[in-house]
Structures are given as C-alpha cells and as structure tokens.
VEXFILUM-787362 format. One line per field, with one value per residue: chain; x, y, z of N, C-alpha, C in turn; residue number from 1. Coordinates in steps of 0.001 Angstrom, whole numbers, plus 500000, padded with zeros to 6 digits. Each point is the difference from the previous one (the first is absolute). Example, Ala and Ser with C-alpha at 12.3 -4.5 7.8 and 13.67 -1.06 7.14 Angstrom:
chain = [A, A]
n_xx = [513190, 499650]
n_yy = [494310, 501050]
n_zz = [507800, 499280]
ca_xx = [499110, 500820]
ca_yy = [501190, 501190]
ca_zz = [500000, 500060]
c_xx = [500900, 499230]
c_yy = [501200, 501090]
c_zz = [500000, 500730]
n = [1, 2]
This chain:
chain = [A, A, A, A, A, A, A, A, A, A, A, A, A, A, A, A, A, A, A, A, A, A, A, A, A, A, A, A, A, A, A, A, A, A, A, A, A, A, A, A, A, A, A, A, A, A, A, A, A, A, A, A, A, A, A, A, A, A, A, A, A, A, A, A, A, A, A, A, A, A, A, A, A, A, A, A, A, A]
n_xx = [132215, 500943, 499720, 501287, 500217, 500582, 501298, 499909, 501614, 499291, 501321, 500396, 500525, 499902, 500307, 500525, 500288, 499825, 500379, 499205, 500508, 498775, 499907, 501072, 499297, 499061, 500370, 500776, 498762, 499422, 501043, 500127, 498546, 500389, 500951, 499173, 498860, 500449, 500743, 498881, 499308, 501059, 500072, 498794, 499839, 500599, 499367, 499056, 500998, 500716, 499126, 499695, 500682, 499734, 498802, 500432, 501607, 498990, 499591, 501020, 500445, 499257, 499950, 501048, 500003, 499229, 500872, 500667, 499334, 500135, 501283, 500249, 499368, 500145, 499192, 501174, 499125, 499645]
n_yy = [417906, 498963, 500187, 499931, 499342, 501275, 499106, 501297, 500181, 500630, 500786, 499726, 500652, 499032, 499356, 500937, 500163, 498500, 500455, 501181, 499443, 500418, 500017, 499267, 499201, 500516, 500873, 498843, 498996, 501023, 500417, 498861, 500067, 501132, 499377, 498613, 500733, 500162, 499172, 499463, 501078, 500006, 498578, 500136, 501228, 499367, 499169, 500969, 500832, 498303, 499718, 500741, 499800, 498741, 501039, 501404, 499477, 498737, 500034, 500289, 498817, 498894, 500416, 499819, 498792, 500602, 500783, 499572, 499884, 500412, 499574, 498404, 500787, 501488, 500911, 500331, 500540, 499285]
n_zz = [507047, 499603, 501666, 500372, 500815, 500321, 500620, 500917, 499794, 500548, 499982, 501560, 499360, 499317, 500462, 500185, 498438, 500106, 500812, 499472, 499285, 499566, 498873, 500838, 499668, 500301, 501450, 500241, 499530, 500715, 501096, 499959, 499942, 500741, 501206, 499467, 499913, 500952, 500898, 499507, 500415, 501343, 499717, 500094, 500739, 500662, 499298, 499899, 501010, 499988, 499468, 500455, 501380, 499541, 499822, 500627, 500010, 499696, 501143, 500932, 499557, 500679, 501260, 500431, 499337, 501033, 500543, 499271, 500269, 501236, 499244, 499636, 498577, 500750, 499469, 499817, 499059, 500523]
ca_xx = [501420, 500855, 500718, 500743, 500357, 501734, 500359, 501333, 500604, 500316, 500178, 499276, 500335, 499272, 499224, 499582, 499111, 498677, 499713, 499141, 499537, 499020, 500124, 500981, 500161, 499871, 500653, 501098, 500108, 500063, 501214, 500298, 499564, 500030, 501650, 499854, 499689, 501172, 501201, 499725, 499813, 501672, 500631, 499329, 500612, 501318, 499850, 499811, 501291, 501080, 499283, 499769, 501712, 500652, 499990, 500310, 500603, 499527, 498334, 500720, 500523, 498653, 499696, 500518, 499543, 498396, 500206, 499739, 498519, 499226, 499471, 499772, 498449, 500088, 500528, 500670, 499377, 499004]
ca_yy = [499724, 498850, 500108, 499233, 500065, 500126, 500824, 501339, 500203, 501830, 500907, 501237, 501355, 499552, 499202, 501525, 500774, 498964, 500127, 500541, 499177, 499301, 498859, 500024, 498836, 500585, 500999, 499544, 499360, 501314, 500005, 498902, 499880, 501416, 499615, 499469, 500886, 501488, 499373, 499484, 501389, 500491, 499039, 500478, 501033, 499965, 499545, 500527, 500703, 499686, 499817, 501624, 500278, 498886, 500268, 501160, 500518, 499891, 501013, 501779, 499642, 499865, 501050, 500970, 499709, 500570, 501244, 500919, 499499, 501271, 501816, 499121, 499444, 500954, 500984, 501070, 501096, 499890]
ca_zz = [500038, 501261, 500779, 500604, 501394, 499859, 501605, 499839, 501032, 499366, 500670, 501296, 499591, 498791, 501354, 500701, 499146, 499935, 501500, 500092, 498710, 500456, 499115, 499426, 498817, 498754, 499629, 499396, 499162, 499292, 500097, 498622, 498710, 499300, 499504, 498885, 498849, 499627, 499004, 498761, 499007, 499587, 499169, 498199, 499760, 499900, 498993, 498824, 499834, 499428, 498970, 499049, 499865, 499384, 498761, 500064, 498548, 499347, 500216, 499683, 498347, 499298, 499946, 499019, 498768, 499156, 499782, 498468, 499888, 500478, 498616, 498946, 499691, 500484, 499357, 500808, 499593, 500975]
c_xx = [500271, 500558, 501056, 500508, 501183, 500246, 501361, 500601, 500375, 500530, 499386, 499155, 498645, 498271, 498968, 498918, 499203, 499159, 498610, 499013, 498501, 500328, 501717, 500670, 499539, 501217, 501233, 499833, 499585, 501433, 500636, 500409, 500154, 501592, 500459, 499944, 501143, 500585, 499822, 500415, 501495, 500295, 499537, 501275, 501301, 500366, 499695, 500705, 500594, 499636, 500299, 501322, 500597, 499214, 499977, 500470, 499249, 498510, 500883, 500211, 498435, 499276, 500717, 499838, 498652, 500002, 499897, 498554, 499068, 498579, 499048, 498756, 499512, 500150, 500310, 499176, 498513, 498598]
c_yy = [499046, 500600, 498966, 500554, 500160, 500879, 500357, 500320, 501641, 500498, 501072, 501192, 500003, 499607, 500944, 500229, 499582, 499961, 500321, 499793, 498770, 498774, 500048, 499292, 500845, 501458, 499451, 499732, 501416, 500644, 499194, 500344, 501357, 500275, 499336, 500642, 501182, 498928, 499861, 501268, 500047, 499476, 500479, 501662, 499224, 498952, 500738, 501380, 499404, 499661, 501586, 500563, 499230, 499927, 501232, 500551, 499348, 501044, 501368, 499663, 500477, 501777, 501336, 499756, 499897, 500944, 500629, 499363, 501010, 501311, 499509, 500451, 501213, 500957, 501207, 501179, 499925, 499615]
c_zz = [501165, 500621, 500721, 501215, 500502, 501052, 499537, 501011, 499843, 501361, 500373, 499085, 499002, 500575, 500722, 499404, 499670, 501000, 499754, 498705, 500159, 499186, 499640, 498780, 498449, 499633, 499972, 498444, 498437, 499681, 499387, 498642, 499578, 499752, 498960, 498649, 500321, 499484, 498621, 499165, 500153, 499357, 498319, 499890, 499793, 498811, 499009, 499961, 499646, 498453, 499098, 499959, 498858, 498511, 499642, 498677, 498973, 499253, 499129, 498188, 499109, 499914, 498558, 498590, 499746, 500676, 498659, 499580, 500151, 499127, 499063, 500092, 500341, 498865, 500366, 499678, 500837, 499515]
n = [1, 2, 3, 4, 5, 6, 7, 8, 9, 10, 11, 12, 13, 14, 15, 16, 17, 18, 19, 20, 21, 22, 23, 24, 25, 26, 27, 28, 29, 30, 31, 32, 33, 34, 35, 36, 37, 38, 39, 40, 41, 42, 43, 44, 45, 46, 47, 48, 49, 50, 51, 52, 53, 54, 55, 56, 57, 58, 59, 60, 61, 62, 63, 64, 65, 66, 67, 68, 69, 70, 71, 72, 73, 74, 75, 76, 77, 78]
C-alpha cells in the first residue's frame, strides 16, 4: 500500500494519547479506517430501515394473501 505524507494539527488532549504510541501513523491510520467502516455500516442500517418501513404495508398485504396458502396440499386426516 502508498503511503503519503500528512501533517496534523490535533489538540492537547488528543495529542496525549499518542504520546505513548510506538508506531503512531499506523494507529491513526487504523482509527481511520475503523470510523470509516462504522460510518459506512450506519449509513447501510439507516438506509435499509427506511427501505422496510417504506415497504411494510406492502410485505404485511403480500403476506396475508398467502396466508390462505398455508393448508394447501396438506391432508387434514394425516
């Protein structure tokens, strides 16, 4: 993988916690890339709740009309 060369202006507080960090470039660029993928995954949940909300009464329609399906083919005498 390309590495590029990039200077940061991080607050005191932040700063601290790197402090003791042998390789700090990689445990940022780990930190990164692991905020990245949450975001990614919120954005998918919150896309695919508005998706299932917005076909809900449809799923609940479909559902109930193979509801009477169920028995089909079943002989009740066993």
């Amino acid at each position: 993988m390309h590495s590029i060369r990039f200077n940061l202006t991080l607050p005191q507080d932040i700063a601290e916690i790197l402090k003791g960090k042998k390789n700090k470039s990689s445990f940022i660029a780990h930190l990164l890339k692991e905020k990245a993928m949450e975001e990614k995954r919120r954005k998918l949940f919150y896309k695919l709740r508005e998706g299932y909300r917005t076909t809900r009464q449809e799923d609940l329609l479909i559902n109930k009309e193979w509801e009477s399906t169920l028995g089909d083919g079943l002989d009740s005498e066993g």
